[in-house]
DOZA-743454 format. One record per residue (C-alpha): x, y, z. Coordinates in steps of 0.05 Angstrom, whole numbers, plus 5000, padded with zeros to 4 digits. Example, Ala and Ser with C-alpha at 12.3 -4.5 7.8 and 13.67 -1.06 7.14 Angstrom:
<rs>
524649105156
527349795143
</rs>
This chain:
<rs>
139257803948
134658293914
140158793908
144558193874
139858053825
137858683804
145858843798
146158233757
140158483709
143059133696
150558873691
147958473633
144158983609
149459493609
153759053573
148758803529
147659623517
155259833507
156359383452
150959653420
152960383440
160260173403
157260113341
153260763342
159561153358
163860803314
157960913252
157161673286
164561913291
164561643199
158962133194
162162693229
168562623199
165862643128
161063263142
168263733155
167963933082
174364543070
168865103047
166165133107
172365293155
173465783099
166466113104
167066103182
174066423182
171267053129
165467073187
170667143239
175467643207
169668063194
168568073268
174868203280
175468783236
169769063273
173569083328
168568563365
164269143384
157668993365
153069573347
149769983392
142569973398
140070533367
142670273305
139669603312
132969973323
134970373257
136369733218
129069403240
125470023223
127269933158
125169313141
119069563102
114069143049
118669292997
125169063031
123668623082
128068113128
128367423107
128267223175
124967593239
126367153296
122267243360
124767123425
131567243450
132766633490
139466143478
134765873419
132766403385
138966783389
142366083361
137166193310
139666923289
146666743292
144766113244
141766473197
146267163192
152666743189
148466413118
148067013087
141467243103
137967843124
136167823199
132668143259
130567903324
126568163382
125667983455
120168293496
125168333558
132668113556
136667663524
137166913561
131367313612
126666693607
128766073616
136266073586
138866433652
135765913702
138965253678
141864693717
148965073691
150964333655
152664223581
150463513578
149762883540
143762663601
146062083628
138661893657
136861893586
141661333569
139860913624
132860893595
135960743528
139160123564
133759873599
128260013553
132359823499
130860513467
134560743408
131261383395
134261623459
140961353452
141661753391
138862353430
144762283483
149862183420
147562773387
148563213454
155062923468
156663203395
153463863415
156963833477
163063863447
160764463401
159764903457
166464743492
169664933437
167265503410
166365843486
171865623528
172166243575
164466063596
164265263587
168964863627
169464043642
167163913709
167763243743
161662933779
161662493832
156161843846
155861473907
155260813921
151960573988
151059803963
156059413931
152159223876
150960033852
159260073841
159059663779
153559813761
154560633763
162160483736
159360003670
153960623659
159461173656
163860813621
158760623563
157361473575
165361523557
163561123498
158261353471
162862113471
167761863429
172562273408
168562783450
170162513515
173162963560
176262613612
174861733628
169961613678
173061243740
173260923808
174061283866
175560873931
172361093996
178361454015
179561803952
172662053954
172862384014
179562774004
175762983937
169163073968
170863174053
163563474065
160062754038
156762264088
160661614098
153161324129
146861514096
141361564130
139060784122
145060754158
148260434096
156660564085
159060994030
163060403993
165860893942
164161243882
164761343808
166062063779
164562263700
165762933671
161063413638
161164073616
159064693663
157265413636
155666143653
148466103619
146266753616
153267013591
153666493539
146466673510
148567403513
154867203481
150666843423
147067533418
152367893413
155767583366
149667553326
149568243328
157068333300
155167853242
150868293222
143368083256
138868753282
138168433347
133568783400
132168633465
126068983502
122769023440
116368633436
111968313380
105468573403
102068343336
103567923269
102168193193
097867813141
098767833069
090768023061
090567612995
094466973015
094266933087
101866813090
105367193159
109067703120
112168073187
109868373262
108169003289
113769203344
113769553414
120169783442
119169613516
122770313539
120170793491
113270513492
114470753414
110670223362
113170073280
112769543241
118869083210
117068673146
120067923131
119767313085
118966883148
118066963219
120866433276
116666293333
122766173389
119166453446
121265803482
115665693533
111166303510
111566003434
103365793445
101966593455
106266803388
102966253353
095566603387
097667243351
096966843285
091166373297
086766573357
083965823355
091865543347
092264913399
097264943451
104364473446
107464733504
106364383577
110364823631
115264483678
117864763736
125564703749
127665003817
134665043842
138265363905
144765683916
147665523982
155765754008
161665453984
162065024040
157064534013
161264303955
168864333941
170464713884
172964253821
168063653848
160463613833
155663093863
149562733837
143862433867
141861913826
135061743872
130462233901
123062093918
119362383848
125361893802
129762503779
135962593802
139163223839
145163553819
150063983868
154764323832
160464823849
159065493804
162266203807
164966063882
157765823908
154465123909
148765093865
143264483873
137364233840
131864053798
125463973816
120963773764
113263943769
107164163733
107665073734
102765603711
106365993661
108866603688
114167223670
117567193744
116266453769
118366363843
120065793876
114865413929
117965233995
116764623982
120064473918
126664833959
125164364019
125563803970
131963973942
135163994023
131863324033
134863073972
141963293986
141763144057
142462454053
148862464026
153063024064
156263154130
154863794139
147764074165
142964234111
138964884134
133865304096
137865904136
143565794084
139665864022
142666503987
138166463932
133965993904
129866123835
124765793792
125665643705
119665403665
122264833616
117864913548
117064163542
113364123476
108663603439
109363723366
102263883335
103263473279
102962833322
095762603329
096962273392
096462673449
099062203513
104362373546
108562013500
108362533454
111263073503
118263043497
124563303518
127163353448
125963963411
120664103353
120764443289
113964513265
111165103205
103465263212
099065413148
100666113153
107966043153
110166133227
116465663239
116365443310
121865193338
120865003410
123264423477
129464163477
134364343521
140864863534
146264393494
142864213433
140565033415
145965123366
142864493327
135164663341
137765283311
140064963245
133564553240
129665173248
133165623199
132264993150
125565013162
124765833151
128965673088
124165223065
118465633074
121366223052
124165982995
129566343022
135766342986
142366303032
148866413014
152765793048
151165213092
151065263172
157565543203
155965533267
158364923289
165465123285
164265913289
167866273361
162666633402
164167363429
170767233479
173066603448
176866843394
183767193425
181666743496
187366343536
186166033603
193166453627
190967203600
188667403673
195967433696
196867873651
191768223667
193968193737
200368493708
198569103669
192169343696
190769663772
183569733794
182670483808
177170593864
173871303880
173971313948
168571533999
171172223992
171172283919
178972173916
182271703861
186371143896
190270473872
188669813885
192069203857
189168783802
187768193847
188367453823
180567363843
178967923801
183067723736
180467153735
173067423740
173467803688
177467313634
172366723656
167067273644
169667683575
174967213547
178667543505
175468183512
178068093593
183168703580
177369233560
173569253625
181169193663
182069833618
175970173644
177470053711
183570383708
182170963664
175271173694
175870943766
171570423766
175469873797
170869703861
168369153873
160369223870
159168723937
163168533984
165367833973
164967733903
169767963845
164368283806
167569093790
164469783774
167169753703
163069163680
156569593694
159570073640
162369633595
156369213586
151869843584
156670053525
157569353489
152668843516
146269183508
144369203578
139169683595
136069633659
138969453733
135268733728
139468623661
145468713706
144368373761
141667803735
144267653668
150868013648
152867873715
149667333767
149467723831
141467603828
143366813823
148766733868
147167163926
139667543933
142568073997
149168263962
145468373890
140968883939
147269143977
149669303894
142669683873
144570363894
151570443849
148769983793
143770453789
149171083795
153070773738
147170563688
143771343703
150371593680
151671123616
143271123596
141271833617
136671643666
133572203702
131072173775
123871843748
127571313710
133171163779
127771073825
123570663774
129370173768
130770183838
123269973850
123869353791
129469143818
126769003890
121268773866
125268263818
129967993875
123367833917
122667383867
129166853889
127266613958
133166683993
133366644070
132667264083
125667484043
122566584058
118366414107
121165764140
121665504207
128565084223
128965204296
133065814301
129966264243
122766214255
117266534213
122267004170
118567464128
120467984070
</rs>
């Protein structure tokens, strides 16, 4: 009876909150369809041919260093961004593709924070429209509209690293099937024109022949009754940020990673931030780079930029901790994701097929800010627990390949005199201090390309900054995207063999493998065909572990293209080794590190230096291997 009446409740409810949801997507879809003004597809296409006539090679970075240094008092940036997260390299591209004058600095590597250790989904947050419903909430139902429309954005403008990916919710009582199924569909609604694919019912059957490894009994000994299954969008986060940087770069930003702000310039007379002192991070070499206005978008480190202006500055930024696990394919079919809607601290728990692995998580818990945050056993164990319910299949600790820790920069804006936990939100904030730091900070990985337009309006407004167009991005290809079809790796598979030294030093064929291809087009897009090129011209068509479809050639070409400098910039970001896999990311050390030496320089100082950061790095992502657990046939493991 208590499960029928609170079915009835939220039945009404949901109703109640889908006619309402109607109207805002109706009123929302006017808006958007009035905003596509003709000067701005024709702004955005000079953008893109100028890319394009660049070859889509951004430049290297000796010449962004070049371009920084010579920012002085006399001709300074308009813009200096810091912090090289999705966010502040949204910020970069923003501004650049205006017509201003742009540089940007990251003390470590692009998407190195908190924009490489995501949940993977580009989402509207359909948690955040149940509270709409049931607390009657408008502010977030126009939150989950607005990242629906950003959604979209991202889909569209990478295709080779954002795909739709169905998710799957089951139903144990009878009561959750309508319930979950009204929900989704006011989701679909709320989308619009954005909607990817219709929400719908799956019977019991169905869901097991899409889902075999899920549990027809949980363990309340309740029967799986079927389930309902919405689409979102997944992505390749560290490859889109690096993507955003990139092309940031090819529009014409300086953008520089391991170079850090170690100090912010005054204007002696009016107290006005007029630019920052800079440290590149592998020279140890300092010099200064002058600009009208400099953006805070250090994501959860904004509170020690804003320090370097106003020792006394209060904090905004309360760390979360967001943990996730990789576990074998096994766990998960491959096109099918699965949510937990309940788990003990109210969040739900995601498990999500990515790169040929099953990924799960979040946690969501109070963290000491940190460079290298690691997950706690048990914030992992939590995540098993979670998941456990709802699957077949045994859930060890034994399995976890890698599991790693994010800090979300939730943010209360300073302007806000109330200081409850109301104030902390999950939407983003835009605020400019007396001295003329913009910080732009919270949110989350959907919305950056729009926190990215509210920042640059903000630096435009302080600045006084004087821009030559409106903002392109929202219709502006990323590095890949333009040139990108979902077919190109047979071609690739056609015209390209993967040429592999062998053990004795001799050149030998190997076939361009389906698994391969399509690595490398889901990775590059469009660009797919110049790492195929490498690894058939300069022998560097192995595959780095065994297993996984990552090749030789993409250490050289992102050395050469991507601004990778270091074996953790590799492994980790450019590709997701670190992520996916701890032990084969350390099987891959040794010729990473042969490949980078011979690209960089590096002399036998700087090999075993990397070699040593690297080591230390993968400690870091508590896989198996380097945990200490106890499941009854791995006891007490150690690293």
């Amino acid at each position: 009876m208590a499960g029928l009446a609170r079915f009835r409740k939220g039945a009404i409810s949901a109703a109640l909150a889908t006619t309402a949801v109607a109207t805002v997507a109706w009123a929302g879809s006017q808006v958007s369809s009035s905003d596509a003004v003709v000067p701005r597809s024709e702004a955005a296409a000079a953008v893109v041919q100028r890319m394009e006539a660049a070859d889509w090679k951004a430049p290297h970075r000796s010449v962004q260093e070049a371009s920084l240094r010579g920012c002085t008092a006399a001709n300074p940036l308009d813009i200096l961004v810091i912090g090289g997260g999705a966010t502040g390299c949204g910020v970069a591209l923003d501004a650049v593709t205006r017509g201003l004058r742009v540089g940007l600095v990251e003390r470590d590597d692009f998407a190195a924070g908190t924009s490489s250790r995501s949940t993977k989904l580009v989402h509207g947050g359909v948690r955040y429209l149940e509270k709409a419903f049931w607390k009657l909430d408008y502010g977030q139902l126009k939150l989950v509209f607005h990242a629906l429309e950003e959604r979209a954005q991202i889909l569209q403008n990478a295709p080779h690293l954002c795909k739709p990916l169905p998710t799957m919710t089951p139903c144990y009582e009878w009561w959750e099937l309508p319930y979950y199924w009204v929900g989704l569909k006011a989701y679909d609604l709320v989308a619009g024109r954005r909607m990817l694919h219709l929400s719908r019912y799956f019977s019991k059957q169905e869901s097991m022949e899409a889902f075999p490894t899920l549990a027809l009994q949980n363990s309340h000994n309740k029967t799986l009754k079927g389930t309902v299954v919405y689409y979102d969008g997944q992505m390749n986060d560290s490859r889109l940020n690096v993507a955003i940087a990139c092309t940031a770069a090819l529009a014409g930003a300086a953008m520089m990673n391991h170079a850090e702000a170690v100090s912010l310039k005054k204007d002696p007379k009016s107290g006005k931030i007029i630019g920052a002192r800079i440290r590149n991070n592998l020279t140890n070499k300092e010099f200064d780079v002058y600009a009208n206005v400099v953006v805070n978008a250090a994501g959860p480190f904004c509170d020690e930029v804003r320090g370097l202006a106003d020792g006394k500055a209060s904090h905004i930024i309360s760390p979360s901790s967001g943990v996730h696990i990789v576990l074998p394919d096994y766990y998960s079919p491959d096109n099918m994701g699965l949510i937990v809607p309940k788990t003990k601290d109210g969040r739900v728990v995601f498990m999500l097929p990515w790169l040929g692995r099953t990924v799960a998580g979040t946690t969501d818990s109070a963290a000491t800010l940190t460079m290298s945050p690691e997950p706690h056993e048990e914030e992992i164990q939590f995540i098993l627990d979670a998941i456990s319910d709802y699957l077949t299949v045994k859930v060890r600790r034994s399995d976890v390949m890698s599991a790693w820790s994010g800090i979300r920069p939730l943010a209360t804006d300073p302007n806000v005199k109330d200081t409850d936990t109301a104030s902390i939100s999950r939407d983003h904030v835009v605020c400019v201090d007396p001295d003329g730091l913009v910080t732009v900070t919270g949110g989350k990985w959907t919305t950056y390309r729009s926190m990215a337009e509210d920042a640059v309006n903000a630096a435009i407004k302080s600045g006084s900054l004087r821009p030559g167009q409106d903002c392109l991005t929202h219709q502006l290809p990323l590095m890949g995207a333009y040139g990108w079809d979902p077919a190109s790796f047979t071609v690739l598979s056609q015209t390209y063999l993967r040429m592999k030294r062998s053990y004795g030093g001799k050149i030998v064929p190997g076939a361009m493998d389906s698994a391969a291809a399509k690595h490398l087009v889901d990775s590059y897009g469009g660009l797919a065909a110049r790492v195929a090129h490498i690894a058939q011209a300069e022998g560097l068509g192995k595959r780095l572990a065994h297993g996984y479809p990552y090749l030789e050639a993409e250490v050289a070409y992102c050395a050469r293209h991507e601004y990778c400098e270091s074996v953790v910039d590799f492994i980790s970001r450019r590709a997701r080794l670190a992520f996916l896999d701890t032990n084969a990311a350390t099987r891959a050390l040794p010729r990473v590190i042969e490949i980078l030496a011979a690209e960089h320089g590096w002399d036998r100082h700087k090999k075993k230096m990397e070699l040593e950061a690297a080591k230390a790095f993968l400690e870091t992502f508590k896989a198996a291997k380097n945990a200490q657990f106890d499941d009854g046939k791995h006891s007490k493991m150690h690293a």
